[in-house]
Backbone atoms as SQL, in Angstrom:
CREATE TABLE atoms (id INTEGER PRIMARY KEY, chain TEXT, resi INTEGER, resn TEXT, atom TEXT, x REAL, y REAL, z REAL);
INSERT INTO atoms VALUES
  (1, 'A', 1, 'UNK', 'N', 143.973, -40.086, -56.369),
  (2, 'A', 1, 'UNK', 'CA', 143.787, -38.782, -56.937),
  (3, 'A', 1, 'UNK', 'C', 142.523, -38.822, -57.785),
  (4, 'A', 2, 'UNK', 'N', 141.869, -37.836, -57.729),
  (5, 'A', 2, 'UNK', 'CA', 140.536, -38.109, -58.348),
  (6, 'A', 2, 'UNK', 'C', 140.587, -36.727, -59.218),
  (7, 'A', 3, 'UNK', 'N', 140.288, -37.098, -60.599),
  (8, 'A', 3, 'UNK', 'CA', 140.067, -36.154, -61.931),
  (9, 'A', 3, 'UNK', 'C', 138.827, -35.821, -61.747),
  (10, 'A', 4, 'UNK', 'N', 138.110, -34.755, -62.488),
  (11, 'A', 4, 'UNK', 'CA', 137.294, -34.452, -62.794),
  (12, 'A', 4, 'UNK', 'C', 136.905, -33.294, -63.983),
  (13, 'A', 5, 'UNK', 'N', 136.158, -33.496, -64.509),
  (14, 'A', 5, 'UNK', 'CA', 135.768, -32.680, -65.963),
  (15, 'A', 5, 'UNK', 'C', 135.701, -31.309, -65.395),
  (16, 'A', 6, 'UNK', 'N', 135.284, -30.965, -64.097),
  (17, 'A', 6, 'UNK', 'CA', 135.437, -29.179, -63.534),
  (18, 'A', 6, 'UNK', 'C', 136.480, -28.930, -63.457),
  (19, 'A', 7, 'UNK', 'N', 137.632, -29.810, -63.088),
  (20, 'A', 7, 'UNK', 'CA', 138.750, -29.294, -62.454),
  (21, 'A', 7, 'UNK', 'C', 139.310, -28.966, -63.756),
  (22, 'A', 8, 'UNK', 'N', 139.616, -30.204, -64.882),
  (23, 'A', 8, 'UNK', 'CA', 140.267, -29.791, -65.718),
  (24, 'A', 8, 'UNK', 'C', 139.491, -28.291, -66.556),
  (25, 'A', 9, 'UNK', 'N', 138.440, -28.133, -66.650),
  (26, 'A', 9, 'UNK', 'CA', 137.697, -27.225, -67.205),
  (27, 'A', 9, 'UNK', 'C', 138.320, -25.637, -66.708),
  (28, 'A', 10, 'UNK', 'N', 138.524, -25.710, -65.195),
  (29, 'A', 10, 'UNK', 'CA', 138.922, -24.925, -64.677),
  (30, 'A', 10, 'UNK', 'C', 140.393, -24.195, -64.696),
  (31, 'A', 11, 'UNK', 'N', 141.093, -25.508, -65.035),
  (32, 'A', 11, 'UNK', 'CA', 142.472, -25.158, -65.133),
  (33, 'A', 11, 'UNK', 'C', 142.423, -24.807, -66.852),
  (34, 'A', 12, 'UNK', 'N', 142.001, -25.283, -67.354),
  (35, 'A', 12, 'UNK', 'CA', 141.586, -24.985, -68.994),
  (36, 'A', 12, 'UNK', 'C', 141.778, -23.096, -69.365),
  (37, 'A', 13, 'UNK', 'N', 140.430, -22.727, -68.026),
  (38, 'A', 13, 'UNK', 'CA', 140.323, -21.550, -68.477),
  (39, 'A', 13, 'UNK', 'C', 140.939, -20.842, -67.609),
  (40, 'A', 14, 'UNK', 'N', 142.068, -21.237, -66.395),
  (41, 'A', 14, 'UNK', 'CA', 143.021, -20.663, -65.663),
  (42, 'A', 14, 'UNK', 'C', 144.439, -20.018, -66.550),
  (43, 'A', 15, 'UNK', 'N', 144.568, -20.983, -67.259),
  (44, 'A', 15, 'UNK', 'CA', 145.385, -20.745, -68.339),
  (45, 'A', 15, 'UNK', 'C', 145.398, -20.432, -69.385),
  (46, 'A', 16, 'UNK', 'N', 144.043, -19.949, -69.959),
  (47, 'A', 16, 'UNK', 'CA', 143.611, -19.054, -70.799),
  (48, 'A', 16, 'UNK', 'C', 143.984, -17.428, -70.584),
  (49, 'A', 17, 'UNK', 'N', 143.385, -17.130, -69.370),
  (50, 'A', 17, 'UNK', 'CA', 143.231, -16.207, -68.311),
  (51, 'A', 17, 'UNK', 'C', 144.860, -16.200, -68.202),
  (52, 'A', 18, 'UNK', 'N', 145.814, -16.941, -67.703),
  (53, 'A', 18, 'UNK', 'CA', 147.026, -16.514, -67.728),
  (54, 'A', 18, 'UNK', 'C', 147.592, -15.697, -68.677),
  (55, 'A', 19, 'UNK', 'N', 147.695, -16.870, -70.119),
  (56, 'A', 19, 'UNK', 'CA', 148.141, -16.045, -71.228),
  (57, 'A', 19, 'UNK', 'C', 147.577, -14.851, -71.781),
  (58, 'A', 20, 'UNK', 'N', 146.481, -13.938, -71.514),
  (59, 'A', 20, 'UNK', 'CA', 146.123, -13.104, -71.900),
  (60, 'A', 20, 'UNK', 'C', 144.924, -13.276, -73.244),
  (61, 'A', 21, 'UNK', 'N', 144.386, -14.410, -72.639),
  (62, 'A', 21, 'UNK', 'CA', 143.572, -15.126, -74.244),
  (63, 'A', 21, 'UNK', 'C', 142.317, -15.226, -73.813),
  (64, 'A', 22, 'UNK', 'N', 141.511, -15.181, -75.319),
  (65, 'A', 22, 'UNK', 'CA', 139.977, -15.177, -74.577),
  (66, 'A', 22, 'UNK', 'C', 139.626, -16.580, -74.876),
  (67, 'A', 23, 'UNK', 'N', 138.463, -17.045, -74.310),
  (68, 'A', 23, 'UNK', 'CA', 137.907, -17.764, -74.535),
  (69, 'A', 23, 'UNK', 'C', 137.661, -18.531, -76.234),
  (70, 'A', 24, 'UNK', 'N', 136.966, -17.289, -77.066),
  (71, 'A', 24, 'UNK', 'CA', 136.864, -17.847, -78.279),
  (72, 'A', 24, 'UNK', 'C', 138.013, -17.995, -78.938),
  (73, 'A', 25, 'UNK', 'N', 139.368, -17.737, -78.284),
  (74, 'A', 25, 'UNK', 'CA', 140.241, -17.697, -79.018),
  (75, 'A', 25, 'UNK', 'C', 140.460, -19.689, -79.289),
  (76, 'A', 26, 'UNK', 'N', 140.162, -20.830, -78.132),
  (77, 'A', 26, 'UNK', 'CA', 139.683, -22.091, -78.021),
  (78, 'A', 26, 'UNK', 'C', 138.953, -22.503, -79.012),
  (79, 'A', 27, 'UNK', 'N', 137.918, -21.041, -79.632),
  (80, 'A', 27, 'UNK', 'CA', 137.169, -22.028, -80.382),
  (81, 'A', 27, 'UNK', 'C', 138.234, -22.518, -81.729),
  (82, 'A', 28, 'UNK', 'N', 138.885, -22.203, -82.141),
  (83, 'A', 28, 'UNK', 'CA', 139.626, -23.013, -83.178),
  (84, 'A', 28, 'UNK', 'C', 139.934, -24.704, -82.881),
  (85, 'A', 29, 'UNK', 'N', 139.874, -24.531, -81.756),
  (86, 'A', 29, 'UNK', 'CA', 140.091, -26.323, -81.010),
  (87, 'A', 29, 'UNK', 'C', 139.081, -26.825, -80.638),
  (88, 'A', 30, 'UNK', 'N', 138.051, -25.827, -79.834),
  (89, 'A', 30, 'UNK', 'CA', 136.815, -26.606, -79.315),
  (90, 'A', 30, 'UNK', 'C', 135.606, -25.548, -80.136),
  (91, 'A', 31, 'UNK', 'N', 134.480, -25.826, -80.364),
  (92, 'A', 31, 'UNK', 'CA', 133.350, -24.736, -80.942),
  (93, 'A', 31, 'UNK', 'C', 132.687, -24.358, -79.660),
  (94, 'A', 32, 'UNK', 'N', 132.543, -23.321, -79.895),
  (95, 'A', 32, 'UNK', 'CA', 131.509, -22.514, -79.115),
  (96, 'A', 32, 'UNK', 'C', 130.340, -23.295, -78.080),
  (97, 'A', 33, 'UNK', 'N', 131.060, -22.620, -76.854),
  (98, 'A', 33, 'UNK', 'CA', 130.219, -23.150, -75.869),
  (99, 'A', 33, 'UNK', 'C', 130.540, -24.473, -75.184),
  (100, 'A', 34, 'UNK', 'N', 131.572, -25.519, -76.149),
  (101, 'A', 34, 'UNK', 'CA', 132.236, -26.372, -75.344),
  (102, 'A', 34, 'UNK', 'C', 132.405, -26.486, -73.992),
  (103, 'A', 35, 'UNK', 'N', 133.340, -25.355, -73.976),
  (104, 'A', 35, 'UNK', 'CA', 133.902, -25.167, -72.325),
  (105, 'A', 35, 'UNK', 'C', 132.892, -25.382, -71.562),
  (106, 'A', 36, 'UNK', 'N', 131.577, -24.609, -71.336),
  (107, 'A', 36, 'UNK', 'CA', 130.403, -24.187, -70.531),
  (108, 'A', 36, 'UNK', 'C', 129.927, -25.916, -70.279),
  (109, 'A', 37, 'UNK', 'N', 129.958, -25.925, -71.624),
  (110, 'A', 37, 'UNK', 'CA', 129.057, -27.761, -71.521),
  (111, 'A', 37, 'UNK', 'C', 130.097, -29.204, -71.150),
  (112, 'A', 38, 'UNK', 'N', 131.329, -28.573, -70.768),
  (113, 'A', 38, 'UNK', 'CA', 131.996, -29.418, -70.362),
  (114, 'A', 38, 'UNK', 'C', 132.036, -29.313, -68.784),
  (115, 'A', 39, 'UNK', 'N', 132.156, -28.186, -68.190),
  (116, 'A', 39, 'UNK', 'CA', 131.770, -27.955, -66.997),
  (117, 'A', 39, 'UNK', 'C', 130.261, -28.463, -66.227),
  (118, 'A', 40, 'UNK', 'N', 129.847, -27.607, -66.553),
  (119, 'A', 40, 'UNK', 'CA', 128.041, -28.186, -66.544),
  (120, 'A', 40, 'UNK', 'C', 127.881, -29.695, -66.714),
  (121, 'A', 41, 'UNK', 'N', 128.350, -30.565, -67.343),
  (122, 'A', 41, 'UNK', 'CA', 127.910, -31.537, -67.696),
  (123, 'A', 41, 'UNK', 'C', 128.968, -32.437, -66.499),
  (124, 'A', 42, 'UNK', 'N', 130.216, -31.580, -66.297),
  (125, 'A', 42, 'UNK', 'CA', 130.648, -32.817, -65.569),
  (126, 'A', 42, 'UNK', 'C', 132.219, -33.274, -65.941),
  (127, 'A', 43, 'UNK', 'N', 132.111, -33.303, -66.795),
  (128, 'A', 43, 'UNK', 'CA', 132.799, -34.258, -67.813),
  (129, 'A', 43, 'UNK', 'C', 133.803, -33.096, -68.710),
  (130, 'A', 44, 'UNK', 'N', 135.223, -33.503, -68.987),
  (131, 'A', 44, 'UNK', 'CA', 135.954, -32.845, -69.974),
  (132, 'A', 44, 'UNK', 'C', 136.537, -33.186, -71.236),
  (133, 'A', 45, 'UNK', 'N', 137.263, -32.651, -72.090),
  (134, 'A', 45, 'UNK', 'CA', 137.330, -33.579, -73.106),
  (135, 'A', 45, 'UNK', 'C', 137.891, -34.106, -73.287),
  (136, 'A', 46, 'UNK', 'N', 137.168, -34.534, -74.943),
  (137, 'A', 46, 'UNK', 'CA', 138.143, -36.264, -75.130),
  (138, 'A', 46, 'UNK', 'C', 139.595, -36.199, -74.986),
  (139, 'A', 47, 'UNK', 'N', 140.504, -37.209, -75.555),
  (140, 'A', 47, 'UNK', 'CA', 142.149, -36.870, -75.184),
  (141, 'A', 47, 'UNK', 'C', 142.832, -36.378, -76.414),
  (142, 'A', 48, 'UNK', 'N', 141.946, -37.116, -77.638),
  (143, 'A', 48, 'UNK', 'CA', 142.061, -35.821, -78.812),
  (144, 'A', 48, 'UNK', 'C', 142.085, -34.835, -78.515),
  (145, 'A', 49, 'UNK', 'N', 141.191, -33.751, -78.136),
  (146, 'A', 49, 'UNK', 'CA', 140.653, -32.225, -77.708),
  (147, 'A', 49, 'UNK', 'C', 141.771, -31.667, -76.750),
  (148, 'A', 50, 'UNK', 'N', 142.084, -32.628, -75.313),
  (149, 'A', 50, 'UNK', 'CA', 142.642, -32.484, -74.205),
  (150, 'A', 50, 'UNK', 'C', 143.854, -31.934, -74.458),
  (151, 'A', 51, 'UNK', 'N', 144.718, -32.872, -75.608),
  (152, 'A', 51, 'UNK', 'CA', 146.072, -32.864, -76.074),
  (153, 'A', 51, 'UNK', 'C', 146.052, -31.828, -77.345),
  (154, 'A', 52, 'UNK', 'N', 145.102, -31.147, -78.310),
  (155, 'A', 52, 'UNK', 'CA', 144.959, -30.021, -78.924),
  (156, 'A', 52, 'UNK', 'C', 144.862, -28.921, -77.922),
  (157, 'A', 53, 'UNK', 'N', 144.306, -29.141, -77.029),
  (158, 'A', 53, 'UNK', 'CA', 144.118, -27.626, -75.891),
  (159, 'A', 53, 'UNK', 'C', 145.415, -27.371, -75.222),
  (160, 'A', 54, 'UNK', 'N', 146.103, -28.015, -74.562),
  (161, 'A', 54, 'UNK', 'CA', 147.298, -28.767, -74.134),
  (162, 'A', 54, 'UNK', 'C', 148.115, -28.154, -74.827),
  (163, 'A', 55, 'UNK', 'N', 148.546, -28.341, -75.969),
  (164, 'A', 55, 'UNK', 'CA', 149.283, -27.788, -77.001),
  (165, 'A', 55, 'UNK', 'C', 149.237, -26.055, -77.338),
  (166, 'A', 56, 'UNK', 'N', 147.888, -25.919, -77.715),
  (167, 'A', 56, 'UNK', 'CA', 147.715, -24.777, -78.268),
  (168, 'A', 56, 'UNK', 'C', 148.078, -23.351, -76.686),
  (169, 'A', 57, 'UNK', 'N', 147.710, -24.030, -75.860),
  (170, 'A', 57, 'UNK', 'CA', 148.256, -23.307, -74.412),
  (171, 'A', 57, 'UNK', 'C', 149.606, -23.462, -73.850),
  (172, 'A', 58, 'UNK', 'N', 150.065, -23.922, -74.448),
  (173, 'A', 58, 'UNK', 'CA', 151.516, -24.692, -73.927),
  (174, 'A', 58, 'UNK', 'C', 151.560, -25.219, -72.774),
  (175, 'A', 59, 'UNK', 'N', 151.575, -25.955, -72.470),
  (176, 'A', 59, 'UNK', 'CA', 151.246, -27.007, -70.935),
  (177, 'A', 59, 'UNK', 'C', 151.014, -28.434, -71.777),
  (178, 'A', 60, 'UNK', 'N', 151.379, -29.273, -70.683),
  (179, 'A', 60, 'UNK', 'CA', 151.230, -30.387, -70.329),
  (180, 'A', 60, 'UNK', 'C', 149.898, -31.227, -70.399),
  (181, 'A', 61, 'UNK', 'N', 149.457, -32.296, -70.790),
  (182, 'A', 61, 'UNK', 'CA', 147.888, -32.672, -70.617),
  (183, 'A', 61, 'UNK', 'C', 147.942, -33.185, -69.260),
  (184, 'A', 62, 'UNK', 'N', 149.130, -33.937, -68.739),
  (185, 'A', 62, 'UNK', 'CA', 149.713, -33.947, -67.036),
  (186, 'A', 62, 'UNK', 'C', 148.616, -32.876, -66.160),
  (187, 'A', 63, 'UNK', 'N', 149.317, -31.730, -66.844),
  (188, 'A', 63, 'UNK', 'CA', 149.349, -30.291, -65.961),
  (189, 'A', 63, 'UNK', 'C', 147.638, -30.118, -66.067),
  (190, 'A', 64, 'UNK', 'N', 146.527, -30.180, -67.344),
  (191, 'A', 64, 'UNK', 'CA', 145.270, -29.926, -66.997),
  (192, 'A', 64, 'UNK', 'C', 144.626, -30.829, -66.349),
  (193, 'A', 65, 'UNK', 'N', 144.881, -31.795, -66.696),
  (194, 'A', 65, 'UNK', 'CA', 144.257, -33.554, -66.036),
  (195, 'A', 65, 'UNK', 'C', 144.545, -33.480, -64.330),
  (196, 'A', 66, 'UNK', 'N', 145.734, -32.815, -63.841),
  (197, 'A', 66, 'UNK', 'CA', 146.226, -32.960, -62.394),
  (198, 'A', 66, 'UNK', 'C', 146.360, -31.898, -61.902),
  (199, 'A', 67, 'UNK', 'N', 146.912, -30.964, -62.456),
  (200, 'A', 67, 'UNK', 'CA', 147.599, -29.507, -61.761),
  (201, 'A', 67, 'UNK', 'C', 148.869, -29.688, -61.828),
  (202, 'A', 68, 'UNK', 'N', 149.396, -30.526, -62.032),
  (203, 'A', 68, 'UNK', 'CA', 150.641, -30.769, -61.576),
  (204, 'A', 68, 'UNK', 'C', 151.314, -30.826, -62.672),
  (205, 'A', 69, 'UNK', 'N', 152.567, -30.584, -63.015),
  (206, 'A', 69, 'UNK', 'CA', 153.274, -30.588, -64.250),
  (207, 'A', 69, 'UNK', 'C', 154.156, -31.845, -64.237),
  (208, 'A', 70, 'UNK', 'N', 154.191, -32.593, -65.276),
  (209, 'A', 70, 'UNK', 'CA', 154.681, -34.080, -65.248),
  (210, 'A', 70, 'UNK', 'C', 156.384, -34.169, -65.162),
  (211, 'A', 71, 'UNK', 'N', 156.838, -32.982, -65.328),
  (212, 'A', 71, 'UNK', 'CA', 158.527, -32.389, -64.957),
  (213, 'A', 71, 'UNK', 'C', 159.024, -32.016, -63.695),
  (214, 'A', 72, 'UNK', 'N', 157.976, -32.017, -62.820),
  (215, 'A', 72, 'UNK', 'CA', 157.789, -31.665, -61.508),
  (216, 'A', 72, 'UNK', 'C', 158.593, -29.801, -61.352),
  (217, 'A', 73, 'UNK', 'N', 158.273, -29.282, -62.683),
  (218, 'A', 73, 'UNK', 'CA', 158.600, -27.362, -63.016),
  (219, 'A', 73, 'UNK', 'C', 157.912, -26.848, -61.447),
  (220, 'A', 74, 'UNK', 'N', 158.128, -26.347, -60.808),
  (221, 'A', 74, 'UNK', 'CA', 156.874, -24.835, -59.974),
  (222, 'A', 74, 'UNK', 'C', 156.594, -24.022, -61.537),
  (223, 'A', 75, 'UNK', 'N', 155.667, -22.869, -61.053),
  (224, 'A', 75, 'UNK', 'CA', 155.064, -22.289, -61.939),
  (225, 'A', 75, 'UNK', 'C', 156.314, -21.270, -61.995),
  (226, 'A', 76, 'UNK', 'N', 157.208, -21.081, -61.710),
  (227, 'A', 76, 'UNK', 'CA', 158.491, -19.949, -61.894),
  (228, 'A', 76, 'UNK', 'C', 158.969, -20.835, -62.703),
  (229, 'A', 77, 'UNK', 'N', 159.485, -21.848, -62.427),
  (230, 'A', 77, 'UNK', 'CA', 160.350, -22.892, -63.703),
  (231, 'A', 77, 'UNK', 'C', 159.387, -22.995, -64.765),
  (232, 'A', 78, 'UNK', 'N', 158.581, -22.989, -64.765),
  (233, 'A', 78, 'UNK', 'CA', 157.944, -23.268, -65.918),
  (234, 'A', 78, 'UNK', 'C', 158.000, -22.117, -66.734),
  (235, 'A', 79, 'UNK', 'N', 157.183, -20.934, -66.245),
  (236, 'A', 79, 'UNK', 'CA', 157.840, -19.747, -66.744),
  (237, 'A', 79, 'UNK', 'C', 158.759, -19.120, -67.707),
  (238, 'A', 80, 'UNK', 'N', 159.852, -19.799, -66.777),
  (239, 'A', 80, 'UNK', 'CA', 161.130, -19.576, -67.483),
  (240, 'A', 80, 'UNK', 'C', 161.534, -20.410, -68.251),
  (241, 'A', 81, 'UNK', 'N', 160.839, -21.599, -68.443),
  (242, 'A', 81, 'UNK', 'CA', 161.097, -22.346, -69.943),
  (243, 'A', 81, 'UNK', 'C', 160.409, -22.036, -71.081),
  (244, 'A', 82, 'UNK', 'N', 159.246, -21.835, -70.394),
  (245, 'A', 82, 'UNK', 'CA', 158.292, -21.257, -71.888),
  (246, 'A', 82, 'UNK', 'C', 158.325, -19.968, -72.277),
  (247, 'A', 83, 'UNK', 'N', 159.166, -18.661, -71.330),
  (248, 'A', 83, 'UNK', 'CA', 159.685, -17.726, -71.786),
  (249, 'A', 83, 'UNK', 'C', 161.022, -17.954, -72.752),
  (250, 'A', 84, 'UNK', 'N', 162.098, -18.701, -72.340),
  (251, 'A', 84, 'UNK', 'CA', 162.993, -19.058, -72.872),
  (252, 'A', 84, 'UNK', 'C', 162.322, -19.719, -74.275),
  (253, 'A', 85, 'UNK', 'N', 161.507, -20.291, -74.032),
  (254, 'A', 85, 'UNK', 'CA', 160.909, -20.970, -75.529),
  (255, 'A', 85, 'UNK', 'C', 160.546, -19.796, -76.790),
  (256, 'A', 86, 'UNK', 'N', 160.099, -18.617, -75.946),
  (257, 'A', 86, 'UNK', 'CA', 159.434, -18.170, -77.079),
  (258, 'A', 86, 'UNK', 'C', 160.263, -16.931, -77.576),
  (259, 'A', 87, 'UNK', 'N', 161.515, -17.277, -77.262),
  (260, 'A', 87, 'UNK', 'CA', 162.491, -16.416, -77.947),
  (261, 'A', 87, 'UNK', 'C', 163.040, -16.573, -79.056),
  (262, 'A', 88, 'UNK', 'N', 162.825, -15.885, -80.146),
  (263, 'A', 88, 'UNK', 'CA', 162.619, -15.554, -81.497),
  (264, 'A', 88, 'UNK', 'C', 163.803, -16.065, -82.404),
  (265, 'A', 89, 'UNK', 'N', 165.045, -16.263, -81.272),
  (266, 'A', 89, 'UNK', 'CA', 166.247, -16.314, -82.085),
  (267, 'A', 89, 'UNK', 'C', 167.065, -17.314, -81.985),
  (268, 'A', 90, 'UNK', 'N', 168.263, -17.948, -82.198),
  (269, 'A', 90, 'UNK', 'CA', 169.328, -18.932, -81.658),
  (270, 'A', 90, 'UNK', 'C', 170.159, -17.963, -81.143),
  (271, 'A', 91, 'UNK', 'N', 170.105, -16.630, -81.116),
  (272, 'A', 91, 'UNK', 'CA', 171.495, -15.936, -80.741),
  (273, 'A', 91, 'UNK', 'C', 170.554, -15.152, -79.130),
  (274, 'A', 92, 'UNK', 'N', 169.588, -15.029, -79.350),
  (275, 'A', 92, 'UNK', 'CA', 168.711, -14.766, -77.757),
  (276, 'A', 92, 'UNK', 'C', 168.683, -15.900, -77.153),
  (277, 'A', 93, 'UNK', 'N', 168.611, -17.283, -77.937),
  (278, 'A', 93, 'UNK', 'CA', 168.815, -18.028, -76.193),
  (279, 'A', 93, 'UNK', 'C', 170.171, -18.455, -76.085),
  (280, 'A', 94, 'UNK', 'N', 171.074, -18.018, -77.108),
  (281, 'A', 94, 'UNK', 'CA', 172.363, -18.276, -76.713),
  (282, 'A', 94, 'UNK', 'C', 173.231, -17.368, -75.685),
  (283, 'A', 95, 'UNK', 'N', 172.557, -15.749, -75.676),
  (284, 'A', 95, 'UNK', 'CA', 172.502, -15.091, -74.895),
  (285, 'A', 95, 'UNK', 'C', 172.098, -15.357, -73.745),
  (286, 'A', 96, 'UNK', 'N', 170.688, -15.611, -73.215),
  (287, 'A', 96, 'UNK', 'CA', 170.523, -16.391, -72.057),
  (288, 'A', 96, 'UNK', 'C', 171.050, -17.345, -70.775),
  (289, 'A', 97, 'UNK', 'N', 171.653, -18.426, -72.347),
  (290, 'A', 97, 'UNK', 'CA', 172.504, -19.309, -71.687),
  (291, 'A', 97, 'UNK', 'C', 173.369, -18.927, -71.518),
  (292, 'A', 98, 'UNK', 'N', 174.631, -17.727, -71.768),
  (293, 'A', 98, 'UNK', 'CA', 175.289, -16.917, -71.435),
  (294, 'A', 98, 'UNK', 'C', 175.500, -16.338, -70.084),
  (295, 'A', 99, 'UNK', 'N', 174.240, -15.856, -69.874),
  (296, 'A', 99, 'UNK', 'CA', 173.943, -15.249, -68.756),
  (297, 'A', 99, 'UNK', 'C', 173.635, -16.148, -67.541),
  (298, 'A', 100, 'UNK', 'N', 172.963, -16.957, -67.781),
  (299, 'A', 100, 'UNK', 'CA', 173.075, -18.410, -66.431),
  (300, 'A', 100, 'UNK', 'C', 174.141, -18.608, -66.198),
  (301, 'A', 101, 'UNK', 'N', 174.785, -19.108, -67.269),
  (302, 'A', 101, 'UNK', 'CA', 176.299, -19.902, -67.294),
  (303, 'A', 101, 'UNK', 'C', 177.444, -18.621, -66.337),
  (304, 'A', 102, 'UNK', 'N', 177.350, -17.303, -66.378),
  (305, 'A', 102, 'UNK', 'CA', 177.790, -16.676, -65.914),
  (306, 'A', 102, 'UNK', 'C', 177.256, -16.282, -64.091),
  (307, 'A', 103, 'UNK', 'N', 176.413, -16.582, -64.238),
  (308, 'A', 103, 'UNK', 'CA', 175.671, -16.334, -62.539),
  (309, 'A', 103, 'UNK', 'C', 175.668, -18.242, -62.002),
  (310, 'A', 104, 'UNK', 'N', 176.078, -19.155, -62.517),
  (311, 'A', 104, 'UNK', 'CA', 176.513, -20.213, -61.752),
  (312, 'A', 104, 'UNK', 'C', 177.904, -20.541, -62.076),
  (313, 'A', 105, 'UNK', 'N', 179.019, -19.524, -62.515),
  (314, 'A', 105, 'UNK', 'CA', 179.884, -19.753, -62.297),
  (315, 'A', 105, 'UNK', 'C', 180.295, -18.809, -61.006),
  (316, 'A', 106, 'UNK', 'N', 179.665, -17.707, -61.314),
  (317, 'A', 106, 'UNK', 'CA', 180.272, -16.588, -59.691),
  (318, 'A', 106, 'UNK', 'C', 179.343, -17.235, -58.823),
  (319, 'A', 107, 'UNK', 'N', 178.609, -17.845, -58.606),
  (320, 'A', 107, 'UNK', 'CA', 178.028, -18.535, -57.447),
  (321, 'A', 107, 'UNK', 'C', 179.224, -19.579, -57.012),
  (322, 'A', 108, 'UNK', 'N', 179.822, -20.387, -58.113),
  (323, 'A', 108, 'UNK', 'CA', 180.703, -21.491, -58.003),
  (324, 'A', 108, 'UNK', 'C', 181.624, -21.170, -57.341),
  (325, 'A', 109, 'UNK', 'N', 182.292, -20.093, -58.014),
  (326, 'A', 109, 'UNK', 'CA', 183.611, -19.443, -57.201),
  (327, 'A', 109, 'UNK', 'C', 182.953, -18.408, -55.894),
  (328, 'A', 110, 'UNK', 'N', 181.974, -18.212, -55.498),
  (329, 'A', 110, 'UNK', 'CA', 181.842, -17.720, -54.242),
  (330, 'A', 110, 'UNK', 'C', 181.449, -18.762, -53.382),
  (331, 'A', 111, 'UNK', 'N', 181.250, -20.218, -53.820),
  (332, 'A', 111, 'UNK', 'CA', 181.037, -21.499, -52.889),
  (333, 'A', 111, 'UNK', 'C', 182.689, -21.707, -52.511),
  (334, 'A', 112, 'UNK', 'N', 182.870, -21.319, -53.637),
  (335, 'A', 112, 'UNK', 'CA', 184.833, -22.138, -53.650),
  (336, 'A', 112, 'UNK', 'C', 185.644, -20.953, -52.870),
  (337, 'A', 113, 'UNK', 'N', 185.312, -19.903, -52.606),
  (338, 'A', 113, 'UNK', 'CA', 185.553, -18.870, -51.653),
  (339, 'A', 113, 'UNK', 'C', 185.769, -18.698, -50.177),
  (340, 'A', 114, 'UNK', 'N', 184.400, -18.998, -49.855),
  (341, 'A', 114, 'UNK', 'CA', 183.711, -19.035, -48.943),
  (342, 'A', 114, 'UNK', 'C', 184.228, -20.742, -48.204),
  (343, 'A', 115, 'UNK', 'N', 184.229, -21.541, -49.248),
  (344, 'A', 115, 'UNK', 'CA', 184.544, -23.121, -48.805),
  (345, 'A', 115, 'UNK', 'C', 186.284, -22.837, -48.016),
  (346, 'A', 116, 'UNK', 'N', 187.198, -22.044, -49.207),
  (347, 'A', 116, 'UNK', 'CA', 188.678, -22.301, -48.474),
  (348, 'A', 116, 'UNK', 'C', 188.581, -21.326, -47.510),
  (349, 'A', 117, 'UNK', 'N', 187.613, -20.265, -47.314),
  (350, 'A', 117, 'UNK', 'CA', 187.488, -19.008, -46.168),
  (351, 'A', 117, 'UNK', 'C', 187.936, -19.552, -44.842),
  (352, 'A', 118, 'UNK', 'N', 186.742, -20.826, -44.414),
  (353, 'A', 118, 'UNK', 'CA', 186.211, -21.404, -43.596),
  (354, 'A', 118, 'UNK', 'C', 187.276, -22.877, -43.027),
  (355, 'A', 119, 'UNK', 'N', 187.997, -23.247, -44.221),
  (356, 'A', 119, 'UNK', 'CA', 189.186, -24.169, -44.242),
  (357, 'A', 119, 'UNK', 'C', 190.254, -23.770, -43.526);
């Protein structure tokens, strides 16, 4: 597998572009013009920087370094963890989990249905 300072650069500002964020909003992590001269030059940053960018985007340094998320998430699972993450409350994700817990139990009993149907 071969890294490179574009790719990660790219996924950098893929996921900028996701969250609805600009560019300078980075500069608190990187100064002005970073990005451009990390591309251009080749090269991305250090693992200090990598793992501040990483963070401040929520992702993985896995996920900019590779594409790939080190949990092996798709971008729907992932989604739905970092949506689930950014819920405000203990009683909203207790709600949540509510609501799973309720759509894999009627899945359960329509396996267990369907299983003695067929019996």
């Amino acid at each position: 597998m071969s890294i490179s300072g574009a790719s990660v650069v790219e996924r950098i500002g893929s996921e900028v572009d996701k969250k609805g964020l600009k560019r300078a909003d980075l500069y608190k992590i990187a100064p002005s013009g970073t990005l451009s001269n990390w591309k251009n030059q080749g090269h991305g940053p250090n693992a200090y920087t990598l793992y501040e960018v990483s963070a401040f985007l929520g992702v993985s340094v896995d996920y900019l370094l590779t594409g790939k998320d080190s949990a092996g998430l798709t971008g729907e699972e992932r989604q739905l963890v970092d949506s689930f993450r950014s819920l405000g409350s203990q009683d909203d994700r207790d709600e949540i989990m509510g609501i799973i817990n309720l759509k894999l139990d009627k899945a359960k009993k329509g396996d267990i249905l369907s299983d003695s149907a067929s019996a």
